[in-house]
Each structure stands twice: as C-alpha cells, then as structure tokens.
N, C-alpha and C positions, 0 to 999 in steps of 0.2 A: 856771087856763086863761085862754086870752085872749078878748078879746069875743066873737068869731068860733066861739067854743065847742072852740077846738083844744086841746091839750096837749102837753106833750114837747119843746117849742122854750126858744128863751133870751127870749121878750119879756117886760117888766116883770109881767108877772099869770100869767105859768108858770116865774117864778123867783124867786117874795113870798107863798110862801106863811104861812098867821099860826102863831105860834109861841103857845098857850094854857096857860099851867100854870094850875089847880083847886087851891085849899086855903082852909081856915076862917084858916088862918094867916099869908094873905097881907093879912090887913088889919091885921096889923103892920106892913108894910114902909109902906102907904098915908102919905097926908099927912093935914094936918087933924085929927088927935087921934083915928085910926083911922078917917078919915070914906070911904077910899080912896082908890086913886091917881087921877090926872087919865086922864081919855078923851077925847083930843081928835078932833073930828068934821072933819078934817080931815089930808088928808097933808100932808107936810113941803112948805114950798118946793121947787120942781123935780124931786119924786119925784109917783109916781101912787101907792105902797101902803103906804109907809114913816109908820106912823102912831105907832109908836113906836121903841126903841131896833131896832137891825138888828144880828144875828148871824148866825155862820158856821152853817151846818149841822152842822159836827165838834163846834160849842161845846153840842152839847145832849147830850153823851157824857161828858164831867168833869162837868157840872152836875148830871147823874142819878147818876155815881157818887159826888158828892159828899156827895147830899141822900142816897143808900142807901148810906153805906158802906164802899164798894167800892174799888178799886185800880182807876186809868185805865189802859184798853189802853196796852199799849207804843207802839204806833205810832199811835196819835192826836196831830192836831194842834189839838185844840182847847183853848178857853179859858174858866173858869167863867165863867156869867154873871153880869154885873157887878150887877145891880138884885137878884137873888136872895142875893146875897153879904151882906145884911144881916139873914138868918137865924143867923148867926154872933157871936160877940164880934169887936171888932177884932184879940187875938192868934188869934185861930180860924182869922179870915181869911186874914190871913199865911201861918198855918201850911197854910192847902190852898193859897193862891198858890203857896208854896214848893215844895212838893208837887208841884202840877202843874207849875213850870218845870220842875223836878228830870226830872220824865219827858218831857217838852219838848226838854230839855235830850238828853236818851240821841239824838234823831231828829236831831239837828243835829249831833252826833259820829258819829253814824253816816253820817251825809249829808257832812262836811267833814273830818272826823277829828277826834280829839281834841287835838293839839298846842298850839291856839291856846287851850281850853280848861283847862288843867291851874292848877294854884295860882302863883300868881304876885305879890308886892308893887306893883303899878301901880293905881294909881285916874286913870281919867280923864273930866275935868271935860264934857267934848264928845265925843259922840258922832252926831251927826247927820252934820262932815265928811266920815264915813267912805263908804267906798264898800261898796252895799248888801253882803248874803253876809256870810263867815265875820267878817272883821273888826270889824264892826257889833257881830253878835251876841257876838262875845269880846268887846268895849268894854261893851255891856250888862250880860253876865254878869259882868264885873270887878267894874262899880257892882253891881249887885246882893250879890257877896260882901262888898262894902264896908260895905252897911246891915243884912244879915242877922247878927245875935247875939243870943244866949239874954238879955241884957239887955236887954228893951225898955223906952221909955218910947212916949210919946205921940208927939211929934214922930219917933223913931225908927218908927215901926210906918207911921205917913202916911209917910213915906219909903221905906221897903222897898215896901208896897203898891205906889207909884206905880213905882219900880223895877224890880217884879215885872211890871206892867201892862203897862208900855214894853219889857220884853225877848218878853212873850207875844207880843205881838201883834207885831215887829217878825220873831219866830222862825216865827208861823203868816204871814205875809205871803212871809216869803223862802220858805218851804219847798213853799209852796201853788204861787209861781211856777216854782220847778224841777219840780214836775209836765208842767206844757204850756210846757216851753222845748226846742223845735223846732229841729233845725238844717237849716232850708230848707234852704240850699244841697246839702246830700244829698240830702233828698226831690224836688228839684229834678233831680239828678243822677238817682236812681234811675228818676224818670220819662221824661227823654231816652233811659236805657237802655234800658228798655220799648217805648217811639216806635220806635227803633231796631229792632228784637225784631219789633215789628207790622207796620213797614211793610216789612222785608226778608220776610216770611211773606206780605204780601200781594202782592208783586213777583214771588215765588217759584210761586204760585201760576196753575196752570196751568188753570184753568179760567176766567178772567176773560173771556173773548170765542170766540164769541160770546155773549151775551146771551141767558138763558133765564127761563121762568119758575121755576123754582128755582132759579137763582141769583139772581133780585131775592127769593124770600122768605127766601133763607138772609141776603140784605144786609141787608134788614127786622128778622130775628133778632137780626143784630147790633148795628144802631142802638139798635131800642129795648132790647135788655141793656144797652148803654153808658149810655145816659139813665137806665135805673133805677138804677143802682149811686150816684145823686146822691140821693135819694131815701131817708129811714129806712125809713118806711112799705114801699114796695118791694120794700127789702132784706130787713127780716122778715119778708115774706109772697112771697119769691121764688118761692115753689112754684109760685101760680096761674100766673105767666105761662108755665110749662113745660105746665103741665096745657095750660090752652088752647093755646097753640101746636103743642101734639102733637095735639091734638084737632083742629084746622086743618091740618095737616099731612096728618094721614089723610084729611081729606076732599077734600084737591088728589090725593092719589095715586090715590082712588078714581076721579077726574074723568079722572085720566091715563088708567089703564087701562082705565075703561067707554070712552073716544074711540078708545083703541088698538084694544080689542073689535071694535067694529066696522067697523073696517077690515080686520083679520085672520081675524075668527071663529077665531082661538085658543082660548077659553073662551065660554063663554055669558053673556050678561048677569047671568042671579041669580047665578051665582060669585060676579063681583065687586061685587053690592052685598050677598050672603051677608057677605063676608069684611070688605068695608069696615064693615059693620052691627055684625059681631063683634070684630071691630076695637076700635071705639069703645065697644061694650058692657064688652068686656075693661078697657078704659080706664080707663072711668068706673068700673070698681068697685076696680082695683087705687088709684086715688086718695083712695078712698072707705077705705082698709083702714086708713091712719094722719091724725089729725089732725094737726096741724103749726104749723109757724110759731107766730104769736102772739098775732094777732085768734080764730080760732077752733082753740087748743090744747086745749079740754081740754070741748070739742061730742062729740056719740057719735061712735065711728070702730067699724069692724066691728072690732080688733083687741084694742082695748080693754073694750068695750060688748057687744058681740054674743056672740065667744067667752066673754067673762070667765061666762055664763050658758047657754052652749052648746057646751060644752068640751068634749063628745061628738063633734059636729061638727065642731070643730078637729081633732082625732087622725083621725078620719074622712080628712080631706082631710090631716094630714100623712103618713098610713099610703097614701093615693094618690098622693102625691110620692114615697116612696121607693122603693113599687112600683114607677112610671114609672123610674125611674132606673134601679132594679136590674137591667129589663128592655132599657132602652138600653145600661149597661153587659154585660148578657149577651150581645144581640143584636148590639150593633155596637163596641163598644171592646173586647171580646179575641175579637171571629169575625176565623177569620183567621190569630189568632194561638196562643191557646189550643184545642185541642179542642172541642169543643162540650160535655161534662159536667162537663168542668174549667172552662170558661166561664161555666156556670150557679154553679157552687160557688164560684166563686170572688166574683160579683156579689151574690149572696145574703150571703155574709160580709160583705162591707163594707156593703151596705147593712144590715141587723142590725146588724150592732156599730153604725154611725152610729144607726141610731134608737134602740136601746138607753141611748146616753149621752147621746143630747137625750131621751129620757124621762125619764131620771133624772136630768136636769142642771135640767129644769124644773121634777122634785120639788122640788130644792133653790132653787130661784129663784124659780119663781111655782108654789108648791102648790095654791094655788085652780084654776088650768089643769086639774089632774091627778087629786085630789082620791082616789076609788078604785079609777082606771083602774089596769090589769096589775101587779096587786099581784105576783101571783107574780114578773112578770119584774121587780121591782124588788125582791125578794126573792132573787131568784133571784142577781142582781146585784150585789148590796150590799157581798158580802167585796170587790169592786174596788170602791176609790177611783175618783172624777171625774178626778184627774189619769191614771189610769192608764191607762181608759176612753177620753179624747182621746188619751192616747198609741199607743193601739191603732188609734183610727183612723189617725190621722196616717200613723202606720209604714205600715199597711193601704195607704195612697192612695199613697205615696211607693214601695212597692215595684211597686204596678200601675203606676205615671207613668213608673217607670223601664224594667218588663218590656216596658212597648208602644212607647215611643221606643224601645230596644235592638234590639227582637224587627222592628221597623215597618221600621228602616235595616238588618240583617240581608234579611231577605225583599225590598226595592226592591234590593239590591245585589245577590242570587241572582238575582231578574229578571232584573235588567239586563244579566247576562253570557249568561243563557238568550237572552235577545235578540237580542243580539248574535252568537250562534252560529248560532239554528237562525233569527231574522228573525221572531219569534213569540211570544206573550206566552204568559207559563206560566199555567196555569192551577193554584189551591192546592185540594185534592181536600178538606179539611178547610176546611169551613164553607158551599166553594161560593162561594170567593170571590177577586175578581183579585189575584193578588198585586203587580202593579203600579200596584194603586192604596193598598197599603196603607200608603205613606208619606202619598201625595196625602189620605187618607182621615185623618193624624194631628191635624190642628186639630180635627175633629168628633171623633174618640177622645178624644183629653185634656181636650175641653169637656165631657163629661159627667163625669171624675172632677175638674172645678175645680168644679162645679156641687154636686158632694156635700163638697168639703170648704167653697164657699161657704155651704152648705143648713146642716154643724153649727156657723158661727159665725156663723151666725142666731140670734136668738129662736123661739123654737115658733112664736109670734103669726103668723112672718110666713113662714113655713116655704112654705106653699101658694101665695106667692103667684110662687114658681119654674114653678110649673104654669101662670099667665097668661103668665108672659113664656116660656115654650116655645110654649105656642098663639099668641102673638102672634109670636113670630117666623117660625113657620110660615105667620101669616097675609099678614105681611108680604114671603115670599118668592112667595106666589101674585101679592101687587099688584105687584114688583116686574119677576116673569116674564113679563106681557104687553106690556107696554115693550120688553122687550127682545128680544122675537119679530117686534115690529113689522119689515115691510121698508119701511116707506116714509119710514126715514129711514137716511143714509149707516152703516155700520157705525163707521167711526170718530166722527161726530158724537154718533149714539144710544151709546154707551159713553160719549163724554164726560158728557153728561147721566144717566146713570143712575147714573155715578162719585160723582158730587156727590148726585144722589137718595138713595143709599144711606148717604152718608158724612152728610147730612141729619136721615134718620132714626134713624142710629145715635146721633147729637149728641143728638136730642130725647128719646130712650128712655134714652140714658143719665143724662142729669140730673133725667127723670120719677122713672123708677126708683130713685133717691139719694132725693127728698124722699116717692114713695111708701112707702118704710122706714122712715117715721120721723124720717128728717134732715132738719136745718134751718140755718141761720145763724147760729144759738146755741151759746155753748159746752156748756149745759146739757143741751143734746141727743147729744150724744155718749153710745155707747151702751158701756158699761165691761164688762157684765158678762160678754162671750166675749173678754174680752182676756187670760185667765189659763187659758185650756182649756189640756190638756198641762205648763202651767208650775206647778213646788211655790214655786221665789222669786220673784222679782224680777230679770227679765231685761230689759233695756231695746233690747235689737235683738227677741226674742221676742214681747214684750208689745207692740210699735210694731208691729210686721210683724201680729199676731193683733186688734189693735187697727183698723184698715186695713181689714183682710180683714171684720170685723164690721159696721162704719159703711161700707164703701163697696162691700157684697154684690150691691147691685141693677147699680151701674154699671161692677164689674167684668166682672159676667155679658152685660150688653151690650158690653163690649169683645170679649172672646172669642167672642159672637157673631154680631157686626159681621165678623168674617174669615170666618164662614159664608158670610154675604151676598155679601162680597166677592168669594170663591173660586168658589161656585158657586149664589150666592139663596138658601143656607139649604138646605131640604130640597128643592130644586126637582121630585130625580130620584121622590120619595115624588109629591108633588104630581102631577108628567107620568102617573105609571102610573097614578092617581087618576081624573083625569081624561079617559086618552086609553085607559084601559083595558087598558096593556099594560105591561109590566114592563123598566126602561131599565136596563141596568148601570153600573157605573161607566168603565164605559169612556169613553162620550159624556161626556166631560169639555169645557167652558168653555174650557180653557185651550189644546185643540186650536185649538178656533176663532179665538182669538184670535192665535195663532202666526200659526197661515194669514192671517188679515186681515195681520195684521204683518205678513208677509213681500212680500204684495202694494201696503203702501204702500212697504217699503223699495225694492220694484222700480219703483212709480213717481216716488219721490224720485230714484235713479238713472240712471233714463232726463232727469229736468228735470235732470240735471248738479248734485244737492245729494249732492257727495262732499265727503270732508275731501282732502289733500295726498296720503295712505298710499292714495286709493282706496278707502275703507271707506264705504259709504252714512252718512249722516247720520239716525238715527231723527230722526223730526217731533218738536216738544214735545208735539202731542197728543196721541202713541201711549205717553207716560208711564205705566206701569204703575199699575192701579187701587189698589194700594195707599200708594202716592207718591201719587197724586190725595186719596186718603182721609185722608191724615198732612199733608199739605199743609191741609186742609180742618179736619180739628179744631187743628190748629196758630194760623191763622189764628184761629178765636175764642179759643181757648187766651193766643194773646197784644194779640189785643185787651179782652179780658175784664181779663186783670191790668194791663192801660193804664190803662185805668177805674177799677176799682179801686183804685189807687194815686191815681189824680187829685182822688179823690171824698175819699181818707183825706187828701191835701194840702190843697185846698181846703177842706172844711170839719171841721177838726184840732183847729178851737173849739167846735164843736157839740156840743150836750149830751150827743148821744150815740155820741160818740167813739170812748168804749171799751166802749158794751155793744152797738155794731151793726156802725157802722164798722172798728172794728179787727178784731174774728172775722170778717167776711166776708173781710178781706183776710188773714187766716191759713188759711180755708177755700178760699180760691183757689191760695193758694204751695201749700195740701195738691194743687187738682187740677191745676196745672199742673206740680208737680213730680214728685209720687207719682203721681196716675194716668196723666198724660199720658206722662212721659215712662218713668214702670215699668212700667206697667202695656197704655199703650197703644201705645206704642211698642215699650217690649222687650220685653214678653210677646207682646202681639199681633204684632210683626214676624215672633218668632223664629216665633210659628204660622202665619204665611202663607206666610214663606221654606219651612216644611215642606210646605206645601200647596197650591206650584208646583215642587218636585222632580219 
C-alpha cells in the first residue's frame, strides 16, 4: 500500500511488494563461507523499494515448479529466478533454462507463428539491430540452438546460460507488451461514435424545456453516473448509488404528491405518506436481501444468512408468490377469455408444475434450502427428470402466451365490428367482462405469465422478492395518480412531467432491482445455474437467451412493468375503487383522455395556421406519445452511460485494474444497452404498449 494507507493503484509501494522464500538451505547460496547473503538497509539509487534483485510476478510460477518438480504452465511467461538457480549444478541449470525457453518458446509461436522459428543453418553474431518482435526473438533462438549440445564443457554451458537468459527475458518483455498494445485510433473512433449516439438522443429528446424538477434530478443522475464510471472503487460498489438514489427518488415523489394532495383532496394525507413510508420500507429490505459488490460481499444478506436457518420461512413466502400469481393468472390473464373453471384449472396447473420444478430443482442445487420439506412431492416427482419438468413449464407458459394474444385480437376484432353496426360496446357474459378492453387489457395479461417464467429462472432465495416489487409498483401507481389528477397544471405540461416521472422511476427500479438479485460488476457474479433449465446440451442461442432471463429477472420485470405505469399508473383502476369506494371498469381508460386532450390541441394548432402544405394539422412535439417520451428517456442514459464507459476503459487502459473492473463493467453495459434496451425494452416493451393502445 502506499503511505496514505491506499491499495490497488500503480504507485511504487502498491506495486513492490517483497518477494520472501524460507529455507535452512539458503545459506548455501549466502556469501562469506555460509555467513549469508548481504541485506542492504537501503534501496537502490532512484527506486523507493527495490532493495534487492526485482522480478516479474509470472517468474514466481517456473521457480516453484522448478524447486517442486512440476511441468510450467503452457502459457506462462515467466522466467526462473536467477539468484535461486544456484540450488542446481551448472548442467541442471541449463537444462531447466532449456526447459523453460522450450515452453517460452510454444507462446511466441503461437503469438507469431512458427515460420521464422523452424530449423535453419544461420547463426547470427548481432542481434540487438533488430527490430523488437518476431525477428529478434528468431535471432535469439538461432544463437541459442547454436550453443545448446549434449556435449558441454564449461565455457559451453556459461554460453548457453547466458543465451538462454537473453532470449527469456527478451521473449517475456515482447510478449508482456503485446498484452496492453492498444490501438487508440479505434478506441478513439469507437468513442466519437458513442458522442454521436449521446448527443443525437439528447437532441431527440423531447422533454428538455421547460425545466423541471425532475428533469434537473434525472440531469443529476446522469452526471454523477458519468463521474463514477472513472472511479474503481465506484464501479465495484455501483449498487449503493442506485440504492440511495431510489431512496431519494421516493422521497421527492412523496413531496410531489402530499403538495398535489392538498390542493386537490384527491386522497388524504396518511395515503400518501402510508405509501411513501411503505415504499422505502419495501426498499430497504429488498436491498438488504442480497449482499453485493465487493467491500461488503460476503456480511449477512437475508438471502444468504437468514433463509440459509429459516428455510421454513422461505418456502412460506415462495408458496405466497405463487399463490399470488396463480390467482392473477386466474382472475385477470384468461377472465375473459377462458371460462371461469377452465381459468382456475388452468392457473393452478402452471403454477404447480412451476413450483413443483423449483422445489426440486433446489433439492438438486442448494439442499440445505429444503432439507425435509414435501418429501412426498419430490417423491412424487422424481420419475420426471429437471429437463423435463422446465420443459413442461415452458410448453405450459408458451401455449397460455399464445392462447390470450390469439383469443385477446379475436374478441377486440368481434368488438369492433359489433361496434361499428349497433354503435355499442359488446359486452362478454363470461367473466363479466368488456370485451373491448381485452386487447387494451394485453400488457398486464402477458406481464403476469413473463412474471412466472421470470420467478422459475430465479434462485429459490430470491423467489419472494417478486412480491415487493408487485407491492411496490402498486405503491408506486398511487404516488404517481395524484399528480396526475391535479388541475392546476395545463394537461399538456402535467403529462409532459409525469412522462419523465415515470420513465425516472422505471430507470431507478430497474437498475435497483439488477444489483438487488444479486448482480454486480463482476464476472464472478453471473449467476449459471438457471442457464440450462429445459436444455439436455449445449445450445448456445438457449443457454444465452435462459442465461439473460436468470441474471437480469429484476430488470426485466420492471421493464414490463414500466408499460403498466405507462398505459394506465399500474393498477390505478384497483387503487380508485379503493379509495373512492366504488368499482371503475375498464372502460375509463387513460387513453380516452388523452385523445380528447389531443384533439383539442390539434384544433388549436390549426386555428395558429400550424398546418403542413396537404392541410393536415401539425401535432406539437409535446404531444409525443408517452411511450416515445419513455424510449427517448432511457435512451438518452442508455447512451450516455456507454460514452462513459468507453471513455473511462480509454483513459485509464493502464490502470491496474483494467481487466478485473474496467473491462466487465464495459461488457456489463453493451449487455444493457444492447440486450435489455434494445430487446428487451424496446422490442418487448414496445410490442406491449403498441397492444395496449389498440
């Protein structure tokens, strides 16, 4: 470390550390008639630690297999050490220098090819002319076969040695530097591309004026992400700033809506500080369920620590996630569609077979979880294999995903012609329910069966914590709905602002949720073990795609639920009967109102003479649809983030910790700005909003 008490940098006292070998045997090698070797009480001329000889860190890997033994890794570049090399005779010596070029030798053929290396009659007298790389080292190796033969004498053997010394060290020097040989001018390139990327998303970006207060804290956001990404420390311990930011977050929303409060008396004051209270209770304990990062990996976490001794209570709470579900899936993804006792049957099945194969998939992964729990039903279960078991969900999820998309644009397209004949909405006598909202109604159907195929490529551990982020999003659409009741701000201005509120909140739940799972900035963290549910081989589009869906469960779920918010605040219409004590159908839909607003600014665009050539009113930019407001918004840090990122691995590309910090954070970014942004939050979530404004 350096004086300052730091570590992990490049300064001369966190890059010298002492190198100690321990034996009765090294007061042979000493001077003085075994009297041992010199200690000098000082460092060398113009070094601070260099008190004796200085080697590579790779050279302490041939010297240990030399002194045990052993065969040097293939791809080591190290070199014995020279002061320990008189544990040997002089032919001994030889023969391990030989040795290790020989496998010296393999890295440098494999690095340049072997052409220049093959047998050849040339001895040459000079080689330092050369130009560093392949040619050097073949001029080396030449001399070296020149002095190496089974006949030694004395002056042969100090010949080879020195030989041997001068090509080691001339081969770990070239090879060490094509590690960190950079070719700016790309990294250079790839960052104006990026630039480019950032500032066409911030251009694009339709909420920049007027000036709010959530758009200076989402600007806040941004900045200091950008500044940490320069940062190790930071970057390993990314979670906290997510944790508190959301934590901040929630308490401006609260400020929002207790000021809205009382100007509307829409809700009562303890609602909203009920909700903001549960909010952040939710919070703090979903952050509390995984430890993380690096500084504090491996401090109690409820997931690890708690359950691991109260495994009763885990199955407890995942046996009440899948109830929940199974009853969303009965109640609201096939009413409607299915009958009502074919709808119960049918929700019960999948959630059973789902819990069924994460019980028994936990036997096989973490037994201590499960220990003597539902023996019979693992008993019961056993002639099915794990692959089978996932495959039975899967099929299970895939055939429900398919019957309510199918059944969902069937039923909106009988409406619609009902409609249009008698001027009247049909009403569906089975379930009790409007059949023209049953398209509008399709983001929240398919979010709860992405919800159970997210739930079995979970861990057990983190199974319940689907239950906070359902209460929280629910709690979220209550702070959400007083804002947007208010009247005493324009309808077009209050929409632009809640645009961004919500597209806000979604941003900070979703990156919450990524490190409250478990994730981190580490490759190490990457979670394998649901990357082969359904699969018997090795599928490399399977295992990628189940690999995804495991490591990024939390912030997929808030993608999917982010279009809740969007379409209509989540469960607003559960909440209004709630509290206003009366039962809203789906009729009063959001997206009424927003038409009519529409239509009322395109008439007063009209009247100011803002037509095109054709006559066709001009929509304003403001009246951009919330979900273009929303994709613009995570876009915008989506590709400031990877600017960062990229600037931080350029700039500091010498830093020690290059490749165990810097480089995974910038492969953990291409993952969210390729895969989730653009698959996941884009074309999944587009395709469910485009459903849920039909």
């Amino acid at each position: 470390m350096n004086s300052a008490g730091n570590h992990g940098g490049s300064a001369p006292g966190e890059t010298s550390p002492a190198l100690v070998f321990l034996s009765p045997k090294l007061q042979e090698l000493g001077g003085g008639g075994g009297g041992g070797a010199e200690c000098p009480a000082r460092p060398r001329e113009g070094t601070e630690f260099e008190f004796f000889d200085k080697v590579e860190q790779s050279d302490l890997v041939p010297t240990l297999a030399a002194l045990l033994g052993t065969p040097v890794p293939r791809n080591n570049l190290g070199i014995l050490i020279a002061p320990l090399l008189g544990f040997w005779s002089e032919k001994e010596r030889v023969q391990l220098l030989y040795r290790n070029a020989l496998q010296v030798l393999g890295v440098v053929k494999a690095t340049f090819g072997d052409e220049a290396f093959v047998d050849a009659e040339r001895v040459r007298t000079n080689c330092g002319g050369l130009d560093e790389g392949r040619e050097e080292l073949a001029c080396r190796w030449d001399r070296v076969r020149a002095v190496v033969h089974p006949d030694w004498d004395t002056s042969a053997i100090e010949t080879a040695t020195e030989e041997l010394s001068e090509f080691l060290r001339a081969a770990q020097e070239t090879l060490s530097s094509t590690a960190s040989n950079y070719n700016v001018s790309r990294l250079l390139l790839a960052i104006a591309v990026a630039a480019c990327a950032a500032i066409s998303a911030l251009v694009s970006f339709p909420i920049l004026w007027p000036p709010s207060t959530t758009g200076f804290l989402y600007g806040v956001v941004l900045v200091l992400y950008g500044m940490m990404m320069f940062a190790s420390s930071y970057v390993e311990e990314e979670q906290h700033f997510w944790y508190w930011t959301t934590s901040a977050w929630f308490l401006v929303l609260y400020a929002k809506s207790a000021h809205t409060d009382l100007k509307t008396n829409a809700y009562g004051p303890h609602y909203m500080f009920f909700s903001a209270a549960l909010l952040l209770a939710l919070h703090r304990l979903a952050i509390r369920w995984n430890q993380t990062g690096q500084k504090h990996a491996g401090e109690p976490d409820v997931a690890h620590t708690f359950f691991l001794t109260h495994h009763i209570v885990l199955w407890i709470l995942i046996i009440a996630t899948y109830s929940h579900l199974s009853l969303r899936l009965a109640r609201h993804t096939f009413a409607g569609i299915l009958p009502i006792n074919i709808s119960a049957i049918a929700a019960v099945t999948l959630g059973v077979s789902a819990f069924v194969f994460k019980l028994n998939f936990t036997q096989a992964d973490a037994p201590e979880l499960v220990q003597g729990l539902a023996r019979q039903i693992r008993g019961w279960s056993a002639p099915f294999d794990l692959v089978l078991q996932a495959r039975i969900v899967f099929v299970g999820l895939g055939i429900a995903a398919t019957l309510v998309a199918v059944v969902s644009g069937a039923v909106n397209r009988h409406s619609g012609r009902r409609s249009g004949e008698q001027c009247t909405k049909t009403v569906s006598k089975s379930g009790n329910a409007d059949t023209s909202a049953v398209l509008t109604d399709l983001p929240k159907r398919l979010h709860n069966l992405l919800t159970l195929l997210l739930i079995t490529q979970t861990r057990a551990q983190n199974v319940p914590l689907f239950l906070i982020y359902e209460l929280q999003l629910r709690l979220l659409a209550l702070l959400h709905l007083a804002p947007h009741r208010s009247s005493s701000v324009s309808s077009t201005q209050n929409r632009k602002a809640e645009s961004l509120t919500r597209s806000v909140s979604i941003l900070l739940l979703t990156h919450s949720s990524f490190y409250a799972m478990g994730g981190s900035n580490a490759i190490s963290s990457i979670d394998l073990s649901n990357a082969y549910n359904g699969v018997s081989g090795y599928n490399i589009l399977a295992v990628g795609v189940l690999l995804f869906l495991s490591n990024w469960a939390g912030p997929i779920w808030w993608a999917s639920a982010g279009v809740q918010l969007l379409l209509g605040y989540g469960d607003t219409s559960v909440f209004s009967s709630i509290l206003n004590g009366r039962v809203e159908s789906g009729k009063d839909r959001k997206w009424v109102q927003d038409e009519r607003e529409r239509l009322h600014e395109t008439i007063r665009y009209e009247r100011n003479g803002a037509a095109n050539k054709t006559g066709t009113p001009i929509r304003p930019p403001s009246m951009a649809s919330p979900w273009l407001q929303h994709i613009s918004c995570m876009t915008v840090f989506m590709a400031l983030s990877l600017l960062m990122v990229m600037a931080s691995c350029t700039a500091l590309r010498t830093h020690l910790f290059i490749w165990t910090v810097f480089s995974p954070k910038y492969l953990y970014t291409m993952a969210w700005c390729i895969v989730w942004h653009l698959g996941v939050n884009i074309g999944l979530g587009g395709l469910l909003y485009w459903t849920g404004v039909e």
